[in-house]
C-alpha positions as a printed NumPy array, in Angstrom:
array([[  6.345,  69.929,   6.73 ],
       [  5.235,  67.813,   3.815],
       [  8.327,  66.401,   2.94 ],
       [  8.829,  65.527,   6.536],
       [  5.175,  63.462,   6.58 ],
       [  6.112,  61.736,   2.987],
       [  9.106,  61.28 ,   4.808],
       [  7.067,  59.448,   7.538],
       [  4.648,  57.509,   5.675],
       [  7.709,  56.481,   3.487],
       [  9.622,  54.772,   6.71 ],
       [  6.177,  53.464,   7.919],
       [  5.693,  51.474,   4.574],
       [  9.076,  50.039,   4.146],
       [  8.69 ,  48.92 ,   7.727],
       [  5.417,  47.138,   7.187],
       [  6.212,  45.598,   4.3  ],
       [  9.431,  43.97 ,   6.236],
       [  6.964,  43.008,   8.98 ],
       [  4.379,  41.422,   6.642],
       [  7.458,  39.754,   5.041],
       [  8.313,  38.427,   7.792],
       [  4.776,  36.528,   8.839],
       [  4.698,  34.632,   5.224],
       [  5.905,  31.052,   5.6  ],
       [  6.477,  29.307,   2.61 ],
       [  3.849,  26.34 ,   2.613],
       [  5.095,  22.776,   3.421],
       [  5.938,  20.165,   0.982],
       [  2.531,  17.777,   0.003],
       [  4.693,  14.76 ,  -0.563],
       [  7.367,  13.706,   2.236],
       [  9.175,  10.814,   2.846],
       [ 12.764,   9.516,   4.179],
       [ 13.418,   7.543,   1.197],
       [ 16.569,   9.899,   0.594],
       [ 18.567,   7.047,  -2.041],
       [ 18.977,   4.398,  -4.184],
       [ 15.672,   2.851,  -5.657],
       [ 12.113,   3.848,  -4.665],
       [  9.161,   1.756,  -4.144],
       [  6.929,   4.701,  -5.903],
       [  6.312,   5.307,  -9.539],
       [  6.522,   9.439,  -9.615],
       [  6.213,  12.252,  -7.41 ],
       [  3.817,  14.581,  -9.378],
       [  0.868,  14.881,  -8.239],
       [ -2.302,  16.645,  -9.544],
       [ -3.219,  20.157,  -7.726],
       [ -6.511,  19.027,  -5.667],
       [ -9.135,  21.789,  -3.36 ],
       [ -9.688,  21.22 ,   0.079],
       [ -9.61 ,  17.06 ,  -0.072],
       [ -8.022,  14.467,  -2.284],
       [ -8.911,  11.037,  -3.727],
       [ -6.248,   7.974,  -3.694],
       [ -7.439,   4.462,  -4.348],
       [ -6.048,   1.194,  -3.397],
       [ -5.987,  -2.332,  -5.987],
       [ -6.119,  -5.71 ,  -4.167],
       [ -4.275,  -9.196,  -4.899],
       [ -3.051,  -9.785,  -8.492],
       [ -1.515, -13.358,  -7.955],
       [ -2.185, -16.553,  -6.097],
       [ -3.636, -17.704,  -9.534],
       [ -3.863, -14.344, -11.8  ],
       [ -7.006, -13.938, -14.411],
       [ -5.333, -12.55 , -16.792],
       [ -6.629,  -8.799, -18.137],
       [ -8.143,  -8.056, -15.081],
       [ -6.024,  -5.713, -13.621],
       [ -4.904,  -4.266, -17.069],
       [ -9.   ,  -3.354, -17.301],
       [ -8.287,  -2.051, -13.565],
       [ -5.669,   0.447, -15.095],
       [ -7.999,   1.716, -17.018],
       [-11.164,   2.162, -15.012],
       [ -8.716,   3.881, -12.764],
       [ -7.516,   6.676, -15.467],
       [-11.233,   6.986, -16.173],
       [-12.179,   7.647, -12.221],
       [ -8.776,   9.7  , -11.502],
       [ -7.427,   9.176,  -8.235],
       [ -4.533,  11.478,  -6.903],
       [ -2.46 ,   8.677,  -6.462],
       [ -3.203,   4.6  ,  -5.931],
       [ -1.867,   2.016,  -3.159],
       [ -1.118,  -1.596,  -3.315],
       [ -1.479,  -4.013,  -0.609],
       [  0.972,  -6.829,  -2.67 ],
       [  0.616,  -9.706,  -4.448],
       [  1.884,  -8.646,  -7.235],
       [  3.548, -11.081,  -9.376],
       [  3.133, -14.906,  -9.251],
       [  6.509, -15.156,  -8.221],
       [  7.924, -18.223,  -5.59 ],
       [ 10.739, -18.787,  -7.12 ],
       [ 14.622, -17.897,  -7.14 ],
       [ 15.057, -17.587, -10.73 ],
       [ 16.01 , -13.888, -11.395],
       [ 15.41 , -13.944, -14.808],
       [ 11.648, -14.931, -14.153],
       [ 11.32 , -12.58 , -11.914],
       [ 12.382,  -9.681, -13.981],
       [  9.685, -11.2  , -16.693],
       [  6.931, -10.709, -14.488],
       [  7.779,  -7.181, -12.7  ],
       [  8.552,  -6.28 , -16.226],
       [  5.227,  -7.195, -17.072],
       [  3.551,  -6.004, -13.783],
       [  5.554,  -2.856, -14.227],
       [  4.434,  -1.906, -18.046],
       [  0.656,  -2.633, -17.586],
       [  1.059,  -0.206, -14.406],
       [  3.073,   2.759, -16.461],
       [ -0.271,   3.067, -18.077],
       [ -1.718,   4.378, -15.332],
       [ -1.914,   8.384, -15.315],
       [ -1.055,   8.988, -11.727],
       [  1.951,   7.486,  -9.217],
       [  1.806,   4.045,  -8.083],
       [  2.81 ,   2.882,  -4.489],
       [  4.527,  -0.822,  -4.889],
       [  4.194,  -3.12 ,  -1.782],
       [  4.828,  -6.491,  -1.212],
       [  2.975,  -9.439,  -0.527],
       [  4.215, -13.318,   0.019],
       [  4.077, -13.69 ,  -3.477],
       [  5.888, -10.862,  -4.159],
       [  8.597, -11.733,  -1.149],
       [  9.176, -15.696,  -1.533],
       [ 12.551, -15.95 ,  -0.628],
       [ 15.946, -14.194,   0.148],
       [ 16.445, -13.936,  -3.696],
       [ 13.091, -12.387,  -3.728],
       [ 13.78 , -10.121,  -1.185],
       [ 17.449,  -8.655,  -2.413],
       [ 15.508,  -7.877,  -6.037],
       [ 12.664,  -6.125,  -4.304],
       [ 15.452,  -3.923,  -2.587],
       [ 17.543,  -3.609,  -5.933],
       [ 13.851,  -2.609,  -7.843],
       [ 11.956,  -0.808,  -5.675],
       [ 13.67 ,   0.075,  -2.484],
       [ 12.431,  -0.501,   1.368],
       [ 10.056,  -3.607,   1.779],
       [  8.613,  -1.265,   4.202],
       [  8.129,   3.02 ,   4.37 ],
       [  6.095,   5.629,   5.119],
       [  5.316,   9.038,   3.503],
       [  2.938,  12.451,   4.204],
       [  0.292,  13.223,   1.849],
       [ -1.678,  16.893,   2.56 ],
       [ -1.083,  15.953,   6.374],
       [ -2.265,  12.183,   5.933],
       [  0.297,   9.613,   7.264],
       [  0.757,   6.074,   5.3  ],
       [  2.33 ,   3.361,   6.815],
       [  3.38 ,   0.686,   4.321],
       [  4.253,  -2.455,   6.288],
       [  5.797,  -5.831,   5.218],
       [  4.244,  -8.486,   6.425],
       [  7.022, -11.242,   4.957],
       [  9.131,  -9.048,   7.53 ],
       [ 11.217, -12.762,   9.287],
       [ 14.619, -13.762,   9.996],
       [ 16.541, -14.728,   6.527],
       [ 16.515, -19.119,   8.53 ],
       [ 12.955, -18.676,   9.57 ],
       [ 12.158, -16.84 ,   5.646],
       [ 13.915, -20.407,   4.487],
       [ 11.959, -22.642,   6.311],
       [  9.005, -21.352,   5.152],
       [  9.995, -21.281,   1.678],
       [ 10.706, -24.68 ,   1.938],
       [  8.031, -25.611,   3.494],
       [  5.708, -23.938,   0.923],
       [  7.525, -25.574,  -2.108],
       [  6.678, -29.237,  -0.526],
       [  2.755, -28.15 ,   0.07 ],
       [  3.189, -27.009,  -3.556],
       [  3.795, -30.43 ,  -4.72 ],
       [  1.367, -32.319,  -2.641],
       [ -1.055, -30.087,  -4.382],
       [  0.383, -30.876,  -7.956],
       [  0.175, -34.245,  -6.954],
       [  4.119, -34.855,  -7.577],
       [  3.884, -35.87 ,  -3.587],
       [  1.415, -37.822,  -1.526],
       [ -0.023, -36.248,   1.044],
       [ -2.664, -33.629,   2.256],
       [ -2.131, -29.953,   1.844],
       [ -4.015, -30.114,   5.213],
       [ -1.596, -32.444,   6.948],
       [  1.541, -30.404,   5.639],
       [  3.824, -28.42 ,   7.539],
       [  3.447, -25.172,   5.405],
       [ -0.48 , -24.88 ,   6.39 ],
       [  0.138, -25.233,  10.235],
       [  2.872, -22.337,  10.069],
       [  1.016, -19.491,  11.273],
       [  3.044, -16.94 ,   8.993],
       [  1.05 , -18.319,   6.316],
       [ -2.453, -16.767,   7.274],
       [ -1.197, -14.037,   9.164],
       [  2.406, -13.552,   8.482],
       [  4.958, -11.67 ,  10.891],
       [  6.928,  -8.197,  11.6  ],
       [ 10.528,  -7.817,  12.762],
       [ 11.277,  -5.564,  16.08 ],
       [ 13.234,  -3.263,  13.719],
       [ 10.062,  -2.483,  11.508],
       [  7.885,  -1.902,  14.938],
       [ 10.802,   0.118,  15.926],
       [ 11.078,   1.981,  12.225],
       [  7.146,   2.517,  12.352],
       [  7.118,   3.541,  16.352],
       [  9.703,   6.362,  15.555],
       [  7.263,   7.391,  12.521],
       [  4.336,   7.695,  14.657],
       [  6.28 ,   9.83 ,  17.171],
       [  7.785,  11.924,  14.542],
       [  4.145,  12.568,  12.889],
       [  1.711,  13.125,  16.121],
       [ -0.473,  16.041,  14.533],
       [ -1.327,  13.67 ,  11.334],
       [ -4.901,  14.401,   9.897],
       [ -5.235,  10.992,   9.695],
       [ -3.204,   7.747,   9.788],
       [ -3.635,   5.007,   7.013],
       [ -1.861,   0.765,   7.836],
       [ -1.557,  -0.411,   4.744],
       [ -0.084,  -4.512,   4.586],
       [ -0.489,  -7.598,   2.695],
       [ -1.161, -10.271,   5.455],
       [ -3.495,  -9.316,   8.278],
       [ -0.56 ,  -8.922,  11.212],
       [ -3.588,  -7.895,  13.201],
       [ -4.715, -11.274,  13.645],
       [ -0.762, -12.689,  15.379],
       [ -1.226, -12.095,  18.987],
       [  2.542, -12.258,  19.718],
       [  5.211,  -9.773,  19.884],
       [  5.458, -10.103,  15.37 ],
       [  1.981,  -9.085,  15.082],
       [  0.291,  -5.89 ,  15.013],
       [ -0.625,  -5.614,  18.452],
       [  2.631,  -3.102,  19.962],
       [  2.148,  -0.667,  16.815],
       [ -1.488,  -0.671,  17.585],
       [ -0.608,   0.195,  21.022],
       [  1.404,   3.013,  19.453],
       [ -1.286,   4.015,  17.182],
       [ -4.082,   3.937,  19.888],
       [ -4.664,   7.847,  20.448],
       [ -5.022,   8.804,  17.177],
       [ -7.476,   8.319,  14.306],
       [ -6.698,   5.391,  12.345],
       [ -8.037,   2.847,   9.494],
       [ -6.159,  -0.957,   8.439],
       [ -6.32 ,  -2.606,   5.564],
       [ -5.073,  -5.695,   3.727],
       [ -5.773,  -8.009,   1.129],
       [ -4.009, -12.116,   1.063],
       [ -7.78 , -14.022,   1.401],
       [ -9.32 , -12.842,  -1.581],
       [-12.406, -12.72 ,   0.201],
       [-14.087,  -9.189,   1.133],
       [-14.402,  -8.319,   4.587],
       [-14.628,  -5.286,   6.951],
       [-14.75 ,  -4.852,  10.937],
       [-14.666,  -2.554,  14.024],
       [-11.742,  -3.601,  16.152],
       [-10.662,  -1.261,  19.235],
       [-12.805,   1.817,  17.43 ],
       [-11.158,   1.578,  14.303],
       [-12.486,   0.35 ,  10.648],
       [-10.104,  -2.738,   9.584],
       [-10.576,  -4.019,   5.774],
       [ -9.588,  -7.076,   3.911],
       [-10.103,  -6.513,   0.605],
       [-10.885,  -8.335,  -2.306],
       [ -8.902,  -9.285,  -5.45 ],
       [ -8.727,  -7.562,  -8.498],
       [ -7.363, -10.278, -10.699],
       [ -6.049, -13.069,  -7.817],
       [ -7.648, -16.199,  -7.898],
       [-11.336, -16.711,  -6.589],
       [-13.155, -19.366,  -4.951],
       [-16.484, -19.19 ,  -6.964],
       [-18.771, -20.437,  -3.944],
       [-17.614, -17.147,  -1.912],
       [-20.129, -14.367,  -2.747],
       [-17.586, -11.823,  -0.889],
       [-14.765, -13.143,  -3.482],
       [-15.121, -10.187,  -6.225],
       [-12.462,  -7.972,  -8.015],
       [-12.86 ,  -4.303,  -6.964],
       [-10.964,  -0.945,  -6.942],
       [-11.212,   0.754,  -3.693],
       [-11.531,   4.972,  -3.541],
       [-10.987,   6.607,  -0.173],
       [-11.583,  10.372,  -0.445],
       [ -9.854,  12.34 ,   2.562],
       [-12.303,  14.931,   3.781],
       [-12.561,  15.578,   7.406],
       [-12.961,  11.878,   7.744],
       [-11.919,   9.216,   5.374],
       [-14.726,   7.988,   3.132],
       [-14.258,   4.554,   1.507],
       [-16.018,   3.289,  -1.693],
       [-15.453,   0.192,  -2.676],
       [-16.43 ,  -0.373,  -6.525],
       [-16.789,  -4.087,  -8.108],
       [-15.07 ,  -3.942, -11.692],
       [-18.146,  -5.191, -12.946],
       [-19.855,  -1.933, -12.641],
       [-16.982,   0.403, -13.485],
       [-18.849,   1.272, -16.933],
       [-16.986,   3.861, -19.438],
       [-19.078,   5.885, -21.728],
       [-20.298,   3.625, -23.816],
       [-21.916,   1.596, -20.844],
       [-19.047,  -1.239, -21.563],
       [-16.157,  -2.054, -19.054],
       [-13.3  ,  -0.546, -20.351],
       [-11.294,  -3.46 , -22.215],
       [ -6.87 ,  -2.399, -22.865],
       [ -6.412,  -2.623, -26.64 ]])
């Protein structure tokens, strides 16, 4: 009789531990993507164990007339404050030109003050960054998709580009930029006002193609039960009220909890638009026009509790232990 109830309890244990075995899933991936070859617009993929919420923060323009040491004292501050990961919204390099050689100079450069940072760095473009056909094959060869998306602990970035046109319309507007260029220089008469290049509207506001609504549509649909959804682009598409602005993904993006933000004015600015918190940021080294009060180099940190809460942190008062602002050797 007792070997028959050891008997028993022995079948009853082997049994519950298959049906306990059965009710563990193994816990899904933090970082996912669809970037599957070739180069990738990302600096690493480890990422530092966080609790219940995480910290990423975002950098603003670099270019359009870079103050050089600014952003290498941005590296810093950002080791000292930590962030899980950090996000660009372009400008990156002065580039404008076709020159390849140049251009690997200054990513090269971009790209070694940014190694020194002590968590991954998202790369996106900006027009500075995205010039020109040339521009645009040596973005692809360097860093991958112009424009992606990934999953971080069940938050959804979308990374847009906003120099998305047709390779003849991309042309036209390079070429039209390079005359304004020299009417500025003074190598032309003429008024930057009166010139083509500052009536296009791509310059303010830029422009998407139907194939990066279409990419971005399918990743909305493919990620419905998203904690929370994050637009991330260099020009504000927002503000194009055609069919290459913002307006159909926004459509898309309507029943779920969202937040937009950009950089390209250098200028600080935030708004409610259809329930939803839409930022231009700052600089934090681009060019400045010293009568704007809002035109300051920051650092923004968004920690990702139940809601998203957004700091945004002037350089200036990034102070390390000393009480100094952190200065690169």
């Amino acid at each position: 009789m007792k070997t028959n109830l050891l008997f028993s309890l022995a079948i009853l244990s082997v049994i519950g531990c298959k049906q306990g075995a059965q009710t563990i899933e193994a816990p899904a991936a933090k970082f996912q993507h669809d970037v599957t070859s070739g180069a990738k617009p990302w600096t690493g993929e480890t990422f530092e164990t966080t609790e219940g919420d995480f910290t990423f923060a975002i950098i603003s323009d670099l270019n359009g007339g870079e103050r050089e040491g600014v952003y290498a004292t941005a590296v810093e501050q950002l080791n000292m404050l930590d962030p899980t990961f950090v996000l660009s919204v372009g400008d990156l390099i002065d580039g404008g030109t076709e020159d390849t050689l140049q251009l690997k100079k200054e990513w090269d450069s971009f790209d070694e003050r940014t190694a020194k940072l002590n968590m991954p760095f998202f790369h996106l473009g900006g027009n500075h960054d995205l010039t020109n056909p040339v521009m645009r094959e040596f973005w692809k060869n360097r860093f991958g998709p112009r424009y992606y998306h990934f999953v971080y602990e069940n938050v959804l970035f979308l990374m847009m580009d906003s120099e998305d046109y047709e390779e003849k319309r991309m042309i036209e507007i390079y070429n039209a930029r390079a005359k304004a260029l020299k009417i500025i220089d003074g190598e032309i008469e003429g008024k930057y006002e009166d010139s083509e290049y500052y009536h296009m509207p791509e310059r303010r506001i830029g422009g998407m193609s139907k194939a990066q609504l279409d990419y971005f549509t399918e990743v909305l649909k493919d990620n419905p039960d998203v904690k929370w959804t994050f637009v991330l682009m260099h020009k504000p598409l927002w503000m194009r009220e055609d069919e290459k602005g913002l307006g159909p993904l926004e459509d898309v993006l309507a029943d779920r909890e969202y937040t937009v933000i950009n950089g390209h004015f250098h200028s600080f600015s935030n708004q409610m638009r259809k329930g939803h918190s839409y930022t231009i940021l700052g600089t934090t080294g681009g060019s400045q026009n010293p009568q704007d009060s809002m035109a300051f180099d920051h650092v923004s940190l968004v920690r990702m509790a139940k809601k998203p809460v957004i700091t945004h942190l002037k350089m200036e008062g990034i102070l390390n232990e000393q009480g100094e602002v952190p200065l690169r050797d």
